[in-house]
C-alpha positions in Angstrom: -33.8 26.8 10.9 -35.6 24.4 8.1 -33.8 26.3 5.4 -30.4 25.9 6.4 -30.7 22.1 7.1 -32.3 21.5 3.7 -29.6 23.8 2.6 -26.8 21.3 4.2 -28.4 18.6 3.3 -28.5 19.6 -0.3 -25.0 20.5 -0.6 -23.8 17.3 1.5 -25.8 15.4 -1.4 -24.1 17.2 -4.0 -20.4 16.8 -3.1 -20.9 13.2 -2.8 -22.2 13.0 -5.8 -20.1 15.4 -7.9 -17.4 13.6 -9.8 -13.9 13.9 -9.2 -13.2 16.7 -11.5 -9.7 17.3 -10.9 -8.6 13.8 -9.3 -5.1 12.7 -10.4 -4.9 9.6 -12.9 -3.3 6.6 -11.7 -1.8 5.1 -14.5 1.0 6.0 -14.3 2.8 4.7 -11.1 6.4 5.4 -10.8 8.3 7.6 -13.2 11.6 8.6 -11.4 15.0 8.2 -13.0 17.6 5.8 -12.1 19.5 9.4 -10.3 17.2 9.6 -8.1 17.0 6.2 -7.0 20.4 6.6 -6.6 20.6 9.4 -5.0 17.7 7.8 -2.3 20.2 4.4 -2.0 23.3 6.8 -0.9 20.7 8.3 1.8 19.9 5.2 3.0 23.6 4.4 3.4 24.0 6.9 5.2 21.8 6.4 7.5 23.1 2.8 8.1 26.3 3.8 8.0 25.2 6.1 11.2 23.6 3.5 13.0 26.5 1.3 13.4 28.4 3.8 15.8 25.3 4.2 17.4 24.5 0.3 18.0 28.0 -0.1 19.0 28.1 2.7 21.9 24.9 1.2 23.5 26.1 -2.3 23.4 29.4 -1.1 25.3 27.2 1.2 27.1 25.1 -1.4 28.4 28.3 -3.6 28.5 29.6 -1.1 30.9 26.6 -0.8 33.3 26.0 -4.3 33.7 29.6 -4.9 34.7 28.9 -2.2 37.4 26.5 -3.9 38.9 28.2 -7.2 38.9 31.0 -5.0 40.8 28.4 -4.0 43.4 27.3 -6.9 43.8 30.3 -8.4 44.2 30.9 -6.0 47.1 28.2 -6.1 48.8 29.2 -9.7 48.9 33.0 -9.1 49.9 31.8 -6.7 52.7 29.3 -9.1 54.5 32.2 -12.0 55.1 
């Protein structure tokens, strides 16, 4: 039991201490062309393009369910004269 937690401990030491051999260099930050940023701003516009039907269904959607309930209302109203 002493050996294998002197054993962990050991090899806990040495990974935190064991340099980052094969770590990615940073220096380099962005290298994409301008056809890909392209391509990523005719995404985007399509995906805004797609909200727009979608914003205005719920709005008439809502619209259309408040009304409803203005109508019930109103009945409920008409009925108890």
């Amino acid at each position: 039991m002493k050996g294998t937690r002197i054993f962990s401990t050991t090899l806990a030491i040495l990974m935190a201490t064991a340099p980052s051999a094969f770590a990615e260099q940073a220096t380099k930050v962005y290298s994409s062309s301008i056809l890909v940023l392209l391509f990523v701003g005719f995404l985007a516009l399509v995906v805004v393009i797609q909200l727009i039907p979608a914003v205005m269904t719920l709005v008439g959607s809502l619209k259309g369910m408040a009304k409803k309930a203005e109508d019930n209302a109103m009945a409920k109203v008409k009925a108890n004269k």
